[in-house]
C-alpha positions as CSV (number, residue, x, y, z in Angstrom):
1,X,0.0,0.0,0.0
2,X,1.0,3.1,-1.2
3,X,0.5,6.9,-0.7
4,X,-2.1,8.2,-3.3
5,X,-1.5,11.7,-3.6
6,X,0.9,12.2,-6.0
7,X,-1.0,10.3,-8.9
8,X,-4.9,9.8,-10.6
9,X,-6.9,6.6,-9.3
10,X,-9.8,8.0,-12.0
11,X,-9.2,8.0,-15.6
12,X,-11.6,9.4,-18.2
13,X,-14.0,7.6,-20.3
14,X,-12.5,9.1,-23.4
15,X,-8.9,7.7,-22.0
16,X,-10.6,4.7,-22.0
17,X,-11.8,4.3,-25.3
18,X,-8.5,5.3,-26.4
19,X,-7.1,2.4,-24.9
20,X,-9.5,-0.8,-24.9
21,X,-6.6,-3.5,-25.7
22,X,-3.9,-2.1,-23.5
23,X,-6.8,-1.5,-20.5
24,X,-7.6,-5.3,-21.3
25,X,-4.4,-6.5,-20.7
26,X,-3.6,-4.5,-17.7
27,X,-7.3,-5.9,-16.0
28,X,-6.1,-9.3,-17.0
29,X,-2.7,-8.7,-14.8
30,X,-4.0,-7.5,-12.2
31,X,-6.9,-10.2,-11.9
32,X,-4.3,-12.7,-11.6
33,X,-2.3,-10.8,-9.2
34,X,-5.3,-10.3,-6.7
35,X,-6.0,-14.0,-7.3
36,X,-2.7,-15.1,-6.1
37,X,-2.6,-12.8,-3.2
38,X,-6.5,-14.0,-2.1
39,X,-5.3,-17.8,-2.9
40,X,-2.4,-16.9,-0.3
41,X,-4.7,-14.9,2.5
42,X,-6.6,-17.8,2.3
43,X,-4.1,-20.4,3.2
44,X,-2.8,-18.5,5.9
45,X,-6.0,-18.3,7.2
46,X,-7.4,-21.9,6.7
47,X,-8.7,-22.4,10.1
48,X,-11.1,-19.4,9.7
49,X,-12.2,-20.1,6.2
50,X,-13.2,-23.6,7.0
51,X,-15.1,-23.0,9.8
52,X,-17.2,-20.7,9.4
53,X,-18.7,-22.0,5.4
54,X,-19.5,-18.9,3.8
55,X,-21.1,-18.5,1.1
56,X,-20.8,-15.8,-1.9
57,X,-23.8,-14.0,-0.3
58,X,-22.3,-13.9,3.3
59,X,-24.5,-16.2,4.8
60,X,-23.2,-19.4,7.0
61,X,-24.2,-23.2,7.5
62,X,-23.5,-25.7,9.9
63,X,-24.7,-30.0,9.7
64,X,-27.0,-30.2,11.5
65,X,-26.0,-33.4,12.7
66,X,-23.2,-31.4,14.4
67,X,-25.9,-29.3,16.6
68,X,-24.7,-29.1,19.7
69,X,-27.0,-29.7,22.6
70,X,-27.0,-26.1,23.5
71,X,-27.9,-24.9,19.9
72,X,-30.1,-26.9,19.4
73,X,-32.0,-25.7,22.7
74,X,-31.7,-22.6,21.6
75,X,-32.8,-23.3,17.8
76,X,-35.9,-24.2,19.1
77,X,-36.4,-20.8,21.0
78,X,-35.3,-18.4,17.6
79,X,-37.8,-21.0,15.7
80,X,-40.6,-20.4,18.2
81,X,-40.1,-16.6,18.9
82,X,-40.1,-16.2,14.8
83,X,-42.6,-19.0,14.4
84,X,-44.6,-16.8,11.7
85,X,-41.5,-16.3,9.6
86,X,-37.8,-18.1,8.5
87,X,-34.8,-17.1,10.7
88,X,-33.1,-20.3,9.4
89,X,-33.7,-22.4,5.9
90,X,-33.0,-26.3,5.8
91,X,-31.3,-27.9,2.7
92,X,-29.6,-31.2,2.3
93,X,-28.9,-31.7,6.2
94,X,-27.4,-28.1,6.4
95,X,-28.4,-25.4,8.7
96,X,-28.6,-21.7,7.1
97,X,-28.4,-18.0,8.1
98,X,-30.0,-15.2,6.6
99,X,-32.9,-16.0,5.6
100,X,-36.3,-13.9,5.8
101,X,-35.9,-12.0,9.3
102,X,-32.3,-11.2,8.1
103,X,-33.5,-9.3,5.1
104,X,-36.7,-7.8,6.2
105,X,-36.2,-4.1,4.4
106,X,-36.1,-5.6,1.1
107,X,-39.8,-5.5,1.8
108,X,-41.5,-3.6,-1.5
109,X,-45.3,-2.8,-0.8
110,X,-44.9,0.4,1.4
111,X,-41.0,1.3,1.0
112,X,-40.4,2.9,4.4
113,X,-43.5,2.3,7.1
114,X,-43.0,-2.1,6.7
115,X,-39.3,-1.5,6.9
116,X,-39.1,0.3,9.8
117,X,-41.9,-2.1,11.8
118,X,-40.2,-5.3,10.4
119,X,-36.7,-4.2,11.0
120,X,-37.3,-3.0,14.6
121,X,-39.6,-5.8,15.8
122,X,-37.3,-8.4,14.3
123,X,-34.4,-6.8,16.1
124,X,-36.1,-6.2,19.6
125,X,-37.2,-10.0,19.5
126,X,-33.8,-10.6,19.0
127,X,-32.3,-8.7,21.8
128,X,-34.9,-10.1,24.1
129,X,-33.3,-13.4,23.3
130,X,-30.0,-12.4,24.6
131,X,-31.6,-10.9,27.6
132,X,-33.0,-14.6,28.4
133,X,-30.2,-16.7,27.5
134,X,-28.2,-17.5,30.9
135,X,-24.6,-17.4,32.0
136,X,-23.8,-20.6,31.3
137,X,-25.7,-20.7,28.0
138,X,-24.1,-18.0,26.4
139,X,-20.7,-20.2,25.2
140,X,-18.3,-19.7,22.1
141,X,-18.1,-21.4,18.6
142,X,-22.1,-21.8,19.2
143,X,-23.7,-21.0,15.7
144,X,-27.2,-20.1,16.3
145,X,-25.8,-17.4,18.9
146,X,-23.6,-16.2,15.8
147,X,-26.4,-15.7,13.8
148,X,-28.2,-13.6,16.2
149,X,-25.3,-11.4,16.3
150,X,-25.0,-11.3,13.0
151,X,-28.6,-10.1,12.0
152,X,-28.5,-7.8,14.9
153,X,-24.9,-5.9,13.6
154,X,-26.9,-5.8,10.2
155,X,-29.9,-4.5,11.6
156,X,-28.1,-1.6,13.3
157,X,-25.8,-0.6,10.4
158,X,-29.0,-0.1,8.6
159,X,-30.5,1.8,11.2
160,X,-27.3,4.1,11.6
161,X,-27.1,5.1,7.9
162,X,-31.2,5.6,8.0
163,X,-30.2,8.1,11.3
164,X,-27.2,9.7,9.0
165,X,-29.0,9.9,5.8
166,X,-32.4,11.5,7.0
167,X,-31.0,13.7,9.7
168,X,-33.1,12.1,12.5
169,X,-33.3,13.9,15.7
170,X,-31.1,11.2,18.1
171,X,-27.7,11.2,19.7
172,X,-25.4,10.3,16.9
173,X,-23.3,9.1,19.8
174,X,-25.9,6.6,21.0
175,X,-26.6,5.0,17.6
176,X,-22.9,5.4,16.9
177,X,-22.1,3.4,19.9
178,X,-24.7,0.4,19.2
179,X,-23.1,-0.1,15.9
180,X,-19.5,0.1,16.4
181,X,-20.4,-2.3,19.2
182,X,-22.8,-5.0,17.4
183,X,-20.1,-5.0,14.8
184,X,-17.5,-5.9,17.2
185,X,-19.6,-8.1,19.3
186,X,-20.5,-10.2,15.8
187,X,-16.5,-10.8,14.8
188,X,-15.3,-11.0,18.3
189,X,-17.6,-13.7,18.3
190,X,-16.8,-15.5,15.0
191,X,-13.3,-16.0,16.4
192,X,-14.5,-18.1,19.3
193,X,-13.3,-15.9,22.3
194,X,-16.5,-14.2,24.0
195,X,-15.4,-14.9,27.6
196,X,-12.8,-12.7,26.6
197,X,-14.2,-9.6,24.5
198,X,-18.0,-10.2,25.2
199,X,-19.1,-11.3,28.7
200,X,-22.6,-11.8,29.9
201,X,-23.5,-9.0,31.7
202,X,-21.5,-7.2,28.8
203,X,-24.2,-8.6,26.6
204,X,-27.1,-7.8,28.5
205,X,-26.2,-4.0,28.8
206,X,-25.7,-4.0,25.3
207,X,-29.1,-5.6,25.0
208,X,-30.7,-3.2,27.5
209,X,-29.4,-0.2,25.8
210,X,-30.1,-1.2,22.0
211,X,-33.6,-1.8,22.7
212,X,-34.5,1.5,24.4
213,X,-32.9,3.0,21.3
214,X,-35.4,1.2,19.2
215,X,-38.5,3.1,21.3
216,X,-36.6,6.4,20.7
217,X,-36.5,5.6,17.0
218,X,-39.7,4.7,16.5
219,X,-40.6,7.7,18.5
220,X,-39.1,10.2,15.8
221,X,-40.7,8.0,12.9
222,X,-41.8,10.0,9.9
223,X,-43.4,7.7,6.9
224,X,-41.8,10.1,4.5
225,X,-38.4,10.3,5.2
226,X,-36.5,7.7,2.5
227,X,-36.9,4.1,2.5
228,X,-34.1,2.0,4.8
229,X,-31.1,0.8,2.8
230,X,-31.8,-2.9,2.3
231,X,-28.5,-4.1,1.0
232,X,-24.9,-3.9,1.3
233,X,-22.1,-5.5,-1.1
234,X,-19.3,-5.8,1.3
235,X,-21.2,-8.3,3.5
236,X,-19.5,-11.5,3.2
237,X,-18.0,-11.4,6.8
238,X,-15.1,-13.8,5.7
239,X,-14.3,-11.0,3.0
240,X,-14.0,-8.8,5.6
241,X,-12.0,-10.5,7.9
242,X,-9.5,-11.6,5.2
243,X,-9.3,-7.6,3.6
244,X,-8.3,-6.9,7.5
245,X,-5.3,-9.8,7.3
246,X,-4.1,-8.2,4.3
247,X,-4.1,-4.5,5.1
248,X,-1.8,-6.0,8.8
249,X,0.3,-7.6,5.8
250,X,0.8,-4.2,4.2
251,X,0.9,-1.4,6.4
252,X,2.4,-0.6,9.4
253,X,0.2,-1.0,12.8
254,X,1.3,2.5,14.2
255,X,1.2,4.6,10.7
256,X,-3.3,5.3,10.3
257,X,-4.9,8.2,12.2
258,X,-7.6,8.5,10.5
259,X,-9.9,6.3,8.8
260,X,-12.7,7.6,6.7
261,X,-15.8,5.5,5.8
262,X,-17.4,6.0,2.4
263,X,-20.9,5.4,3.6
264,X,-22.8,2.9,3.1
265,X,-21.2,0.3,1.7
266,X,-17.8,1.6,4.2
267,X,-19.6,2.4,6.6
268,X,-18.7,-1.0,8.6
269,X,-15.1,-1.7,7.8
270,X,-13.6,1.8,10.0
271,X,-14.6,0.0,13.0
272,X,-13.4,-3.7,12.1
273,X,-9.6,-1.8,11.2
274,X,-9.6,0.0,14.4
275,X,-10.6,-2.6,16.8
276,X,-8.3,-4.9,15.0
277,X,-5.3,-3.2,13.4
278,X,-5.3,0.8,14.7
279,X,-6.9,1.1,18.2
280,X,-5.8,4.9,18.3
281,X,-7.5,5.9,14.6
282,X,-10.0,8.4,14.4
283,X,-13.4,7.1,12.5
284,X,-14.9,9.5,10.2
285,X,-18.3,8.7,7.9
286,X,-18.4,10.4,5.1
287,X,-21.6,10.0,2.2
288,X,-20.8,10.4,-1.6
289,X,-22.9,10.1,-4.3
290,X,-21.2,10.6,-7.4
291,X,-21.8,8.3,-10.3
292,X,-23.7,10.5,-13.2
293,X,-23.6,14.4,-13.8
294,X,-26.0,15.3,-11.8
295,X,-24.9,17.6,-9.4
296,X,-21.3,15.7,-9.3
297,X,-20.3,19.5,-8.8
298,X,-22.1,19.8,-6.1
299,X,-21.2,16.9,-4.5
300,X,-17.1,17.8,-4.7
301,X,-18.0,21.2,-3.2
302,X,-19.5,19.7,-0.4
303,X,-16.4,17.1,-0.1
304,X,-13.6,20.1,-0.8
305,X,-15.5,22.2,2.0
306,X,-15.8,19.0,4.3
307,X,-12.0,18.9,4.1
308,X,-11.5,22.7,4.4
309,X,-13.4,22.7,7.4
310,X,-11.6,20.0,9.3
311,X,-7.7,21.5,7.4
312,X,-6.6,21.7,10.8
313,X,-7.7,18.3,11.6
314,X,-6.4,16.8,8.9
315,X,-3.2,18.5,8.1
316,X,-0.1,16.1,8.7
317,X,-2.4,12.9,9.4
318,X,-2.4,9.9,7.5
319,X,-5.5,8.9,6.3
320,X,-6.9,5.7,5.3
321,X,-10.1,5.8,3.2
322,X,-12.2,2.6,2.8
323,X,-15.5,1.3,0.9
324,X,-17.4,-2.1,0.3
325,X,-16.3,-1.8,-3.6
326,X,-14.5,0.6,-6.6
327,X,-16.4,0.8,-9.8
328,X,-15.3,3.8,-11.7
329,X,-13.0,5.5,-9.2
330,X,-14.8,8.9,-8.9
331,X,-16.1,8.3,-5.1
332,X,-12.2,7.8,-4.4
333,X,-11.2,10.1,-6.8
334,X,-13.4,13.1,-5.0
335,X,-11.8,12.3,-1.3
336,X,-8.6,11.4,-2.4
337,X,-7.6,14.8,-4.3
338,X,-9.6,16.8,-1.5
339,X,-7.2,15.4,0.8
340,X,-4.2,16.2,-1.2
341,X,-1.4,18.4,-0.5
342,X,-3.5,18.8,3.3
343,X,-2.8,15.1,4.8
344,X,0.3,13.2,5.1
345,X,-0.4,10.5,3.9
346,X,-3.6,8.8,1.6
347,X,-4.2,5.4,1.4
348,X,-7.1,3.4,0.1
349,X,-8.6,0.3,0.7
350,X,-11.9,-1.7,-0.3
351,X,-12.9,-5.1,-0.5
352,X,-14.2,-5.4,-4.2
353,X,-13.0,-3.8,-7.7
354,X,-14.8,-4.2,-11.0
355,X,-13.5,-6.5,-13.8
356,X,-12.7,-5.9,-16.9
357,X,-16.0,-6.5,-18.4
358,X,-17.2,-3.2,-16.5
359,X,-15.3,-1.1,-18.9
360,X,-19.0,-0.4,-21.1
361,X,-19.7,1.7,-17.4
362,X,-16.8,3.2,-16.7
363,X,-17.2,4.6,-20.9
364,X,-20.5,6.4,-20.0
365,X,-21.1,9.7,-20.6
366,X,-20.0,11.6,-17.2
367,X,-18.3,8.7,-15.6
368,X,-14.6,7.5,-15.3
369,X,-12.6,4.4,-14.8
370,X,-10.4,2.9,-12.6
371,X,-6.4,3.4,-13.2
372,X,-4.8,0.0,-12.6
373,X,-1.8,1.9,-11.7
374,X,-3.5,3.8,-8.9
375,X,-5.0,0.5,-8.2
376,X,-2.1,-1.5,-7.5
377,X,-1.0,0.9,-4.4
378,X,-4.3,-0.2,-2.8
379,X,-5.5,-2.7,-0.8
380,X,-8.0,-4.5,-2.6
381,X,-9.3,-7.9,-2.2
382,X,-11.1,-9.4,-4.7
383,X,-13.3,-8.8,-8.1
384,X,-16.9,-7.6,-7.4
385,X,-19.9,-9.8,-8.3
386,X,-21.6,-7.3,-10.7
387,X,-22.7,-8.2,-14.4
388,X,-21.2,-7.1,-17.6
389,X,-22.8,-4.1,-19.3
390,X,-24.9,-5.3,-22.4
391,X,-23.4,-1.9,-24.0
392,X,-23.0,1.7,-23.2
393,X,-26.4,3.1,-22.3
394,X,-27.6,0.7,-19.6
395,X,-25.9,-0.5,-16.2
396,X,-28.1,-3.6,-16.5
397,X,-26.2,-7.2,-17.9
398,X,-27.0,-9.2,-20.8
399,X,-29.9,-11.1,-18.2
400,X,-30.7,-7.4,-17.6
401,X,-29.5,-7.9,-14.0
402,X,-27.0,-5.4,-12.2
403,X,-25.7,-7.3,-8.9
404,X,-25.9,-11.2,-8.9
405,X,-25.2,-11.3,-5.3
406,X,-28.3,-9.1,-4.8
407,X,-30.5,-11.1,-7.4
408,X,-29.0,-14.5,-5.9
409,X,-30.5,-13.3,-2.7
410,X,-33.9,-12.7,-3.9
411,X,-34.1,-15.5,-5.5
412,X,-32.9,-17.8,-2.5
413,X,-36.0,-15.2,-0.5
414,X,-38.6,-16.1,-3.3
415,X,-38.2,-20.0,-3.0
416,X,-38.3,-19.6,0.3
417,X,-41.4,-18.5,1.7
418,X,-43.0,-17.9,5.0
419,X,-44.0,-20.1,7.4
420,X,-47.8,-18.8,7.8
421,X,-49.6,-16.3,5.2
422,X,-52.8,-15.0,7.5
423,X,-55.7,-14.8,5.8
424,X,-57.0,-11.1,5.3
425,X,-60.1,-10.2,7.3
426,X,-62.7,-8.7,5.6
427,X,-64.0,-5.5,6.9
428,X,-66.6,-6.3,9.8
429,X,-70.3,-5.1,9.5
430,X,-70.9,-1.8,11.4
431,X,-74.2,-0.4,12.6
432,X,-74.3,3.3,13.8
433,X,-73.8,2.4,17.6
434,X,-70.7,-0.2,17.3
435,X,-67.2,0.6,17.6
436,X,-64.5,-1.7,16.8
437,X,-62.1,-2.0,19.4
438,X,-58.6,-3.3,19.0
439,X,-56.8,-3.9,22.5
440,X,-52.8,-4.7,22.9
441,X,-50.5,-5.6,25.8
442,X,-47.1,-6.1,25.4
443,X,-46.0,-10.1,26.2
444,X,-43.8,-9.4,28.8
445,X,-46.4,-7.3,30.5
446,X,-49.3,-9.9,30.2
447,X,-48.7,-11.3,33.8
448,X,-48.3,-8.5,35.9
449,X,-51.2,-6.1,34.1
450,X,-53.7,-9.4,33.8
451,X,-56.6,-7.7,36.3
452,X,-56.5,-4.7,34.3
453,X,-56.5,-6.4,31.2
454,X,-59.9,-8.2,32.2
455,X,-61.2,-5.1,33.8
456,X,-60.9,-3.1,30.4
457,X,-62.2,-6.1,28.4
458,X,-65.3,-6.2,30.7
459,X,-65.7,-3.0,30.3
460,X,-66.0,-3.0,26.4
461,X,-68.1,-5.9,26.4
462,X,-70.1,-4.6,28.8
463,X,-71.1,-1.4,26.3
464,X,-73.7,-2.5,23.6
465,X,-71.7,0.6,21.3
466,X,-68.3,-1.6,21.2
467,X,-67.0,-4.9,19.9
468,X,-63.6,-6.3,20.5
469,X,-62.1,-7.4,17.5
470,X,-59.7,-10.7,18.9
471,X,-60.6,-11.4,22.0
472,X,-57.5,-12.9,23.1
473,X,-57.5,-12.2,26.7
474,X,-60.7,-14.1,27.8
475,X,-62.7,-14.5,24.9
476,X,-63.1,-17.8,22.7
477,X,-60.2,-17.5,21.4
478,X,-58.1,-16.5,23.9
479,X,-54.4,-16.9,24.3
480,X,-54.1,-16.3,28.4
481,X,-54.6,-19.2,30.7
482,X,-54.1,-19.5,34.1
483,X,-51.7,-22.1,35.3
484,X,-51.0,-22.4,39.4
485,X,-52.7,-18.5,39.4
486,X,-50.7,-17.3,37.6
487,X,-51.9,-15.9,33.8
488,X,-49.9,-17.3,31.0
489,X,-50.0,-16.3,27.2
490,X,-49.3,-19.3,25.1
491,X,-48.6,-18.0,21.2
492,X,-50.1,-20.1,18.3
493,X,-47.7,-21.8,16.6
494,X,-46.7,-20.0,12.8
495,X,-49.4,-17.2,13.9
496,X,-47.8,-14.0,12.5
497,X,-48.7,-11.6,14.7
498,X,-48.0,-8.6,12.8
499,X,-49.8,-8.9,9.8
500,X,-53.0,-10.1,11.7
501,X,-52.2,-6.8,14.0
502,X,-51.9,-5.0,10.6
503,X,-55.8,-6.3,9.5
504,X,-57.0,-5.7,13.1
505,X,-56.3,-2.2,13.5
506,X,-57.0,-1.7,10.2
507,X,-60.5,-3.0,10.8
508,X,-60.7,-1.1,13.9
509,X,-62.1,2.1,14.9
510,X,-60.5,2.0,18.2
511,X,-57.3,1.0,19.0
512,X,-56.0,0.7,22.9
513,X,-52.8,0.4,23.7
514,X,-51.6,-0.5,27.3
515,X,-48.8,0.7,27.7
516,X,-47.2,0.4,31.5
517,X,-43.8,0.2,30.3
518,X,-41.6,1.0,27.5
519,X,-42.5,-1.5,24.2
520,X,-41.3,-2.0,21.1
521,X,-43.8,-4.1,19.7
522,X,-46.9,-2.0,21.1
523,X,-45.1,1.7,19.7
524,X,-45.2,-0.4,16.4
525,X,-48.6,-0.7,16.8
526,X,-49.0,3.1,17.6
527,X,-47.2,3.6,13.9
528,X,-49.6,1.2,12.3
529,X,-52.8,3.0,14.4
530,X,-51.4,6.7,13.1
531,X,-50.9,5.6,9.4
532,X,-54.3,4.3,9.4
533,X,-55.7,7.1,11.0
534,X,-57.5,5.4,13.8
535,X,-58.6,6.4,17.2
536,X,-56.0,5.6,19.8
537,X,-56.8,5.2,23.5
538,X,-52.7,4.7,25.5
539,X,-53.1,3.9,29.1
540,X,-49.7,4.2,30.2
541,X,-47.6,3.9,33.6
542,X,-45.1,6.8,33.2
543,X,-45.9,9.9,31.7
544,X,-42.2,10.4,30.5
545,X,-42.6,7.3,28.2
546,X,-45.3,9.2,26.4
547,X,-43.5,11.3,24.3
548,X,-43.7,10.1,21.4
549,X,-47.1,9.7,21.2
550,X,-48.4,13.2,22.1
551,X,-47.6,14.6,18.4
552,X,-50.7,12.6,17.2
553,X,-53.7,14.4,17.5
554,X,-56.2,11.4,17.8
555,X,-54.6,10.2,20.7
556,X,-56.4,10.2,24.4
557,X,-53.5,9.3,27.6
558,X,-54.6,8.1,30.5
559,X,-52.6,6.9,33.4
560,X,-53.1,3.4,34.7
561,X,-53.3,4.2,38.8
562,X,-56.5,6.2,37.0
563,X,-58.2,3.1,35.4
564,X,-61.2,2.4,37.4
565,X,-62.7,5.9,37.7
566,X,-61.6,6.6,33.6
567,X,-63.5,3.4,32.8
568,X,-66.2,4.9,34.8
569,X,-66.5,7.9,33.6
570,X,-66.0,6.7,30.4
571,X,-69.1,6.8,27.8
């Protein structure tokens, strides 16, 4: 790895046309010398290759012959908690990751509202897990335990770039932190030491933290905002951890101050270098945009003034810039000469480069290509897994596909579907006295709020002007039953919840929350009830947990030691 500032990593795409064959033969070169370097990363790192079985997508297997005791106990728990939906897939006796929970934004009907409740449900089941498991059962090298991590480092490095990218109102320093740390946590893990780097109570504070964040999220939600990334390149963790091997082979520990992530494919790999190769660096996030001519001048005045502004910062550091992948070198080429002549020292790094047969992209009109030269001073690992451009005009392959990895994955999604597809309700008949009412209770809460939970179900069906829609709590179909006094909810197996919550409220006029302690699942449910436009009744336990709930007009509060005379009082 070499400094960058003396030389051009972008060429132009007249440059390029100029000079197909010689551009042909250099890509060929340097193919093989990436090859040789991967085929020798890989060798000194056999241990971690083989045991881990990634695939090309970044998901992981294990026989499940070879279940352990322990995961299997705890298979059973992830199966039974996602029971409506796939956390794992089954194929030829092997044991998957990644399935449907993992990728719940690529959801398409409503880009941002299903994202956002699928994403943060998914997660805070998740972290509940972790606050179950015991001391003794959280143990290394156990796989479903890596899996967990793994979906919930995903799961927050799309919620930090959603925070970045829409300016939402929370402590960067609080999202930051749950990150950086599920990163950490996830490849800490993977190399089988988490008595040493991640202890329980370590795990549970994390855990604690992380899912009070999701309430204060949900809290700022705004339907409009733009949609939740869904998909990131450099997500092959064994990619990752091999690109970290190489950059210890080629540069010195004590020589980075900075490291600059080229969100969001980058944003990920600043913390992975400085946890495992520069502990003193400096992590700095930085979003470009720049692959047509639409405001590309813009977007370098913003980068040149980014860099003006921090001058003092920068001046004398050496700077290591990193992303997932390098297509046509203009995001590094807009950093990179922003940086010259101010920084000591620029270096870049990323995990994928394009092939040859990207050279149709790089020759389109405002665009640019890679300079091998400029290239070979990097740290790169290995070719990217996009398509070959059909010709000049389009960005789409010959099987007008872009990314295989991405299409891979949704077709691996498609074959796989859920578990249970709820049938949709249709809309209830209504006379002019009935109201529909839709009443929820966080799990967790069920035992200890029971007698209120009967005395407002009483209540309604004691009115002839209201009808509770899923009587769960003591109805025919309920879900509560009392075992040695105490009330327990038993879930139906495959039931998803959500979607029949979705219909519910939907066919609601009334929806009541109670709400005596912060929830995830019942502030989804508050999201769901504003989008729909529905009447919303929140009987709550602290009025500081209310917050985010005052902001919608349709919504009545009332305090829980109240109950009896509000019910009373109550037409």
């Amino acid at each position: 790895m070499e400094d960058l500032q003396r030389g051009h990593i972008a060429i132009s795409p007249e440059f390029i046309s100029q000079h197909l064959s010689e551009l042909e033969r250099e890509f060929a070169a340097f193919k093989h010398k990436i090859k040789t370097e991967l085929k020798s990363l890989e060798v000194e790192n056999k241990s971690l290759v083989e045991k881990f079985h990634f695939d090309e997508t970044g998901r992981s297997y294990i026989e499940i012959k070879n279940l352990s005791p322990a995961e299997k106990k705890l298979q059973v728990e992830v199966n039974k908690r996602f029971s409506f939906a796939n956390f794992f897939s089954e194929n030829k006796g092997k044991l998957y990751s990644r399935d449907q929970i993992y990728y719940a934004t690529f959801v398409e009907e409503e880009p941002r509202a299903f994202q956002v409740i699928k994403a943060c449900l998914y997660l805070d089941i998740m972290l509940a897990i972790f606050q179950e498991l015991k001391r003794e059962d959280f143990v290394c090298n156990n796989f479903i335990i890596a899996s967990l991590l793994d979906d919930i480092r995903y799961k927050f490095i799309l919620l930090y770039e959603d925070v970045l990218a829409n300016d939402i109102d929370l402590p960067k320093e609080t999202i930051d932190d749950l990150a950086s740390t599920s990163i950490i946590n996830y490849y800490d893990y993977l190399f089988g030491i988490p008595q040493i780097t991640i202890s329980h109570s370590q795990m549970l504070a994390f855990a604690n933290k992380a899912r009070k964040f999701i309430i204060d999220y949900l809290n700022k939600f705004n339907k409009d905002l733009k949609p939740i990334r869904k998909y990131k390149e450099a997500d092959v963790p064994i990619d990752n951890l091999l690109l970290i091997n190489k950059l210890k082979r080629e540069v010195l520990p004590d020589k980075i101050d900075c490291i600059i992530g080229i969100r969001f494919g980058g944003i990920e790999l600043p913390y992975l270098i400085k946890k495992y190769i520069y502990p003193k660096a400096d992590i700095e996030l930085l979003k470009i945009s720049k692959y047509s001519d639409e405001d590309s001048g813009k977007t370098e005045e913003e980068i040149i003034n980014y860099v003006r502004n921090k001058r003092s910062y920068f001046n004398s550091r050496n700077v290591l810039i990193v992303d997932d992948s390098i297509t046509t070198a203009r995001t590094a080429g807009v950093i990179i000469n922003a940086l010259k002549n101010i920084a000591k020292n620029v270096y870049f790094s990323c995990v994928y480069y394009s092939q040859f047969n990207r050279i149709p992209h790089m020759r389109m009109n405002g665009h640019s290509g890679v300079n091998l030269k400029e290239l070979e001073k990097c740290c790169v690992l290995k070719e990217t897994n996009y398509t070959a451009s059909a010709n000049m005009k389009s960005y789409l392959g010959r099987n007008k596909k872009f990314d295989l990895t991405k299409e891979e994955i949704k077709k691996r999604l498609s074959k796989n579907s859920p578990k249970a597809t709820p049938e949709t309700q249709s809309e209830v008949e209504k006379d002019a006295n009935t109201k529909k009412v839709f009443i929820a209770c966080s799990q967790s809460m069920i035992t200890i709020s029971y007698p209120h939970l009967i005395q407002i179900r009483d209540y309604f069906n004691s009115k002839k002007d209201f009808k509770i829609i899923d009587d769960w709590i003591d109805g025919p179909n309920k879900r509560i039953h009392i075992e040695d006094e105490i009330p327990i909810y038993t879930e139906i197996e495959g039931r998803d919840f959500l979607s029949e919550a979705f219909t519910d409220i939907r066919n609601s006029d009334l929806v009541l929350l109670y709400y005596p302690a912060p929830s995830t699942y019942l502030s989804l449910l508050f999201r769901i009830a504003e989008l729909s436009n529905k009447e919303v009744w929140i009987f709550y336990g602290h009025k500081e947990n209310t917050k985010g709930f005052e902001k919608y007009s349709n919504t009545t509060l009332y305090q829980i030691r109240m109950l009896k005379s509000i019910l009373s009082n109550t037409k």
